[in-house]
C-alpha positions in Angstrom: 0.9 7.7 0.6 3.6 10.5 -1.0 5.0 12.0 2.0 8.8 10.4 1.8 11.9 12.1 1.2 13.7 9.2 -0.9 17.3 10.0 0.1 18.8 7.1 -1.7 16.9 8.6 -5.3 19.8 11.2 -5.2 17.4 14.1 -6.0 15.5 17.2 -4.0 12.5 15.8 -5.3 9.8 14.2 -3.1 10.3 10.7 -4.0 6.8 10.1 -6.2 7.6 13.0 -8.3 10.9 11.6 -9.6 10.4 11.0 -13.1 10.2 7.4 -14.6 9.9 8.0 -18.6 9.4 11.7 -18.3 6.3 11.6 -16.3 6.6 11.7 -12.0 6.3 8.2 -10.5 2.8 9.7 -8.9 1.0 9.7 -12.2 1.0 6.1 -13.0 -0.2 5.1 -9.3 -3.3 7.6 -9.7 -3.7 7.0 -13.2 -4.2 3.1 -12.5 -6.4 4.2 -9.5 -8.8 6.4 -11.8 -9.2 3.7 -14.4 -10.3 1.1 -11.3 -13.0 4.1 -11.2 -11.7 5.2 -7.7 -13.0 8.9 -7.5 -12.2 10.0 -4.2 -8.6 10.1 -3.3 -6.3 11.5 -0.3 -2.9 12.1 -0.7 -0.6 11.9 2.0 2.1 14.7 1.3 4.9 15.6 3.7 8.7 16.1 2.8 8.1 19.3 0.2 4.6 18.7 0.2 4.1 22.2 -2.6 5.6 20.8 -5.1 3.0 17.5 -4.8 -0.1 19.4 -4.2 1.1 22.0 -7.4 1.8 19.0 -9.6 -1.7 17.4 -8.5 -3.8 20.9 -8.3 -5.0 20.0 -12.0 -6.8 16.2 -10.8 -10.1 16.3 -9.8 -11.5 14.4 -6.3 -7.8 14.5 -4.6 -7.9 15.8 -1.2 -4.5 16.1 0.5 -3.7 15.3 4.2 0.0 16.9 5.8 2.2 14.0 7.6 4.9 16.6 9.2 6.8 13.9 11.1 7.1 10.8 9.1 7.0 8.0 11.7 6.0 5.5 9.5 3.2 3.9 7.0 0.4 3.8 10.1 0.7 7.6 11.3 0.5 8.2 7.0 -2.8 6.6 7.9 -3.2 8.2 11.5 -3.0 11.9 9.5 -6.1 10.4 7.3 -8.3 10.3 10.3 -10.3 13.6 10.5 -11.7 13.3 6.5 -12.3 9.2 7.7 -14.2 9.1 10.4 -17.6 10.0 9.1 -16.8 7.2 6.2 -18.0 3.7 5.6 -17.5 1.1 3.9 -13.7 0.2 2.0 -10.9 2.3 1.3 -8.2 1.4 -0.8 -4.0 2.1 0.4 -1.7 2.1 -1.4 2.0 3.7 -1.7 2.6 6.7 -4.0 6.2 5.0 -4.9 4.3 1.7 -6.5 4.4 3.2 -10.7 3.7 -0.6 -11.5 0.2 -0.7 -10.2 -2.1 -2.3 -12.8 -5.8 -1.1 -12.9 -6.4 -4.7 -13.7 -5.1 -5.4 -10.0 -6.9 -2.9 -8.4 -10.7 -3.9 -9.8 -9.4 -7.5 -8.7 -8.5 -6.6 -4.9 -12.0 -5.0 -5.0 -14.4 -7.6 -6.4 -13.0 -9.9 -4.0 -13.7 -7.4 -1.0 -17.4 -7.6 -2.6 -17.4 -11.2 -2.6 -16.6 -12.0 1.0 -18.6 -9.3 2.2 -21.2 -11.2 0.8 -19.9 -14.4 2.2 -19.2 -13.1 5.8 -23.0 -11.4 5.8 -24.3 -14.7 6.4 -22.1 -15.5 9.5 -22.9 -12.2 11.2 -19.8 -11.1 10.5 -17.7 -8.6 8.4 -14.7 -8.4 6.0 -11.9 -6.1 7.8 -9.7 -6.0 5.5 -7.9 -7.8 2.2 -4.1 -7.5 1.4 -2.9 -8.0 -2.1 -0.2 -10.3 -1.6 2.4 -11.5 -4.8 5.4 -14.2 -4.9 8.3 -12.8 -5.5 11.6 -14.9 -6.7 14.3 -12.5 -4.8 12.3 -11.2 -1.7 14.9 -9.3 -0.7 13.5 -6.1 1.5 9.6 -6.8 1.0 7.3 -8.1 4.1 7.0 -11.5 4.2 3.2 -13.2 4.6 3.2 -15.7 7.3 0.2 -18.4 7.6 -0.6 -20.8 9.7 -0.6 -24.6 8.9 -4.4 -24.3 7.5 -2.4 -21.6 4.5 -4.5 -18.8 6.9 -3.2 -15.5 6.9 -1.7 -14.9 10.5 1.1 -11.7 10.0 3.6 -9.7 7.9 7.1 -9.7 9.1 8.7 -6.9 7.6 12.7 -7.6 6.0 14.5 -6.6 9.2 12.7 -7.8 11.6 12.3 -11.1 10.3 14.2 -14.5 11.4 16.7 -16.3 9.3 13.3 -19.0 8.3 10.7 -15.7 7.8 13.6 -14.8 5.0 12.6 -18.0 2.6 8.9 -17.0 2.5 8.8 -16.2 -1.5 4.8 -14.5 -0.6 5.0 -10.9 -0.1 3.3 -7.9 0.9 2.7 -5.7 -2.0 1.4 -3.1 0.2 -2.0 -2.6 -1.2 -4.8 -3.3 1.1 -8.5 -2.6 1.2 -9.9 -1.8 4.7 -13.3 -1.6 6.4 -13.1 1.4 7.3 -14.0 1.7 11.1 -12.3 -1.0 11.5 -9.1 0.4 10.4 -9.8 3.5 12.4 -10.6 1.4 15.6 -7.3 -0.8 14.9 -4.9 2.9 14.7 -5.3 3.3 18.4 -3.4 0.0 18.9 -0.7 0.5 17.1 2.7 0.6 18.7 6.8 1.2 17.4 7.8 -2.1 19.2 10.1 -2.4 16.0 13.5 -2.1 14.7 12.7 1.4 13.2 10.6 2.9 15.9 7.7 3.4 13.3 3.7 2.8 13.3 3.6 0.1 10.5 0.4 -0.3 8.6 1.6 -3.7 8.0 0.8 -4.2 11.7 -3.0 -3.3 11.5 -3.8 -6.5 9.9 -2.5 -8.5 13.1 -4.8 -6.3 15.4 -8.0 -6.5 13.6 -7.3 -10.8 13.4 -6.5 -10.4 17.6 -10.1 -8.0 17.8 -11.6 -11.5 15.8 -12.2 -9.7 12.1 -12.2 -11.1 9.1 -8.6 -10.7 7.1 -7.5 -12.3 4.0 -4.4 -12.1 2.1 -4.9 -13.0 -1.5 -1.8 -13.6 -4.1 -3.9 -11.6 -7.0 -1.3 -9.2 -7.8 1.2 -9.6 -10.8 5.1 -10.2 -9.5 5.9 -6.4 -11.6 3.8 -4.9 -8.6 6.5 -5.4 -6.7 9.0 -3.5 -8.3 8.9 0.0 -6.4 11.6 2.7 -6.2 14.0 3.1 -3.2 16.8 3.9 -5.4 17.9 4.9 -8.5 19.3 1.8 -9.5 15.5 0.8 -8.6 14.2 3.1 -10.5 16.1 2.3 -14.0 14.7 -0.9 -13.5 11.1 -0.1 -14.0 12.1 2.1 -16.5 13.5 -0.6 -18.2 10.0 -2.9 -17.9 7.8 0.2 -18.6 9.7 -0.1 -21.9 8.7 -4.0 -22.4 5.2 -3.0 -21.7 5.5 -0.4 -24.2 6.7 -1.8 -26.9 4.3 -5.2 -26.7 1.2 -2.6 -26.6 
């Protein structure tokens, strides 16, 4: 998803092509993506959506879908729908503002799809969809993962929408998830902008497929630098600064 404006980055760049060590924010997300071995990709491209699909036109098996309005991270995924809806199987989502995502991360999310697909074949059922969940010392503005007492799953509350309690939950939504994908098509026509912002959340999808009885899991595989994306700039001379740890151990 690379359709944002990012107002607070204090630039007239689409957000994933502000530069974080000289090379767009963009590059590292589908960079870690191609070394999973992911070869077909959409783009979601909106505010200035040229300069995306120029600075892309050299990658091979990237296929770009317009958002025009941005109402949110669901109608990103609403947009997607015409090139989906001959597809099976699992697709991978993930934001275009994450430069932290580790390959590493990805093949994990992935095996473990595999793995309860294999598990839930025997129970006549299916996997709908697995979130990559981290904790997170200062939560501060990520989705919180609520369970139940049996450490199930059950919801994301997102920052401002959640209760004084939600706010301790130290699990959060990475926003990486791995959806079966008519599931996730069939779960887009109930999504709603009952929320604070008026949007279609993708982090609402999960909630519908557990209410339509599929199979969702939110696993903690993701390492705590996942979580560092880029709102601001102040956000973004942060990574800079642990791109540069990474760097100089390798």
């Amino acid at each position: 998803m690379a359709a944002g404006k990012g107002t607070r980055m204090k630039s007239d760049l689409p957000k994933v092509l502000c530069p974080i060590l000289g090379k767009p924010m963009i590059d590292y997300v589908l960079d870690a993506l191609e070394n999973a071995g992911i070869d077909d990709m959409l783009v979601v491209v909106g505010y200035r959506g040229d300069l995306v699909r120029q600075h892309l036109e050299s990658r091979k098996n990237i296929r770009f879908v317009e958002q025009t309005e941005q109402l949110g991270t669901g109608h990103a995924v609403m947009m997607c729908q015409p090139l989906l809806k001959e597809s099976q199987g699992p697709i991978l989502i993930i934001a275009g503002d994450s430069p932290m995502t580790q390959t590493e991360s990805v093949i994990a999310l992935f095996n473990e799809y595999e793995k309860a697909s294999h598990q839930t074949e025997s129970l006549n059922s299916n996997i709908s969809c697995i979130l990559g969940t981290s904790y997170k010392e200062n939560p501060f503005g990520l989705g919180r993962i609520l369970r139940n007492t049996n450490n199930e799953f059950c919801g994301i509350v997102e920052e401002r929408d959640a209760t004084d309690e939600q706010k301790k939950i130290n699990e959060v939504n990475m926003s990486y998830y791995i959806f079966n994908i008519p599931d996730m098509l069939a779960a887009l026509t109930e999504l709603k902008t009952n929320n604070a912002q008026k949007e279609y959340y993708i982090t609402d999808i999960p909630s519908i497929l557990m209410n339509q009885n599929k199979k969702v899991l939110a696993l903690p595989l993701l390492k705590p630098i996942e979580s560092l994306g880029v709102n601001t700039v102040d956000d973004l001379k942060v990574v800079e600064t642990e791109m540069k740890k990474i760097i100089e151990k390798n």
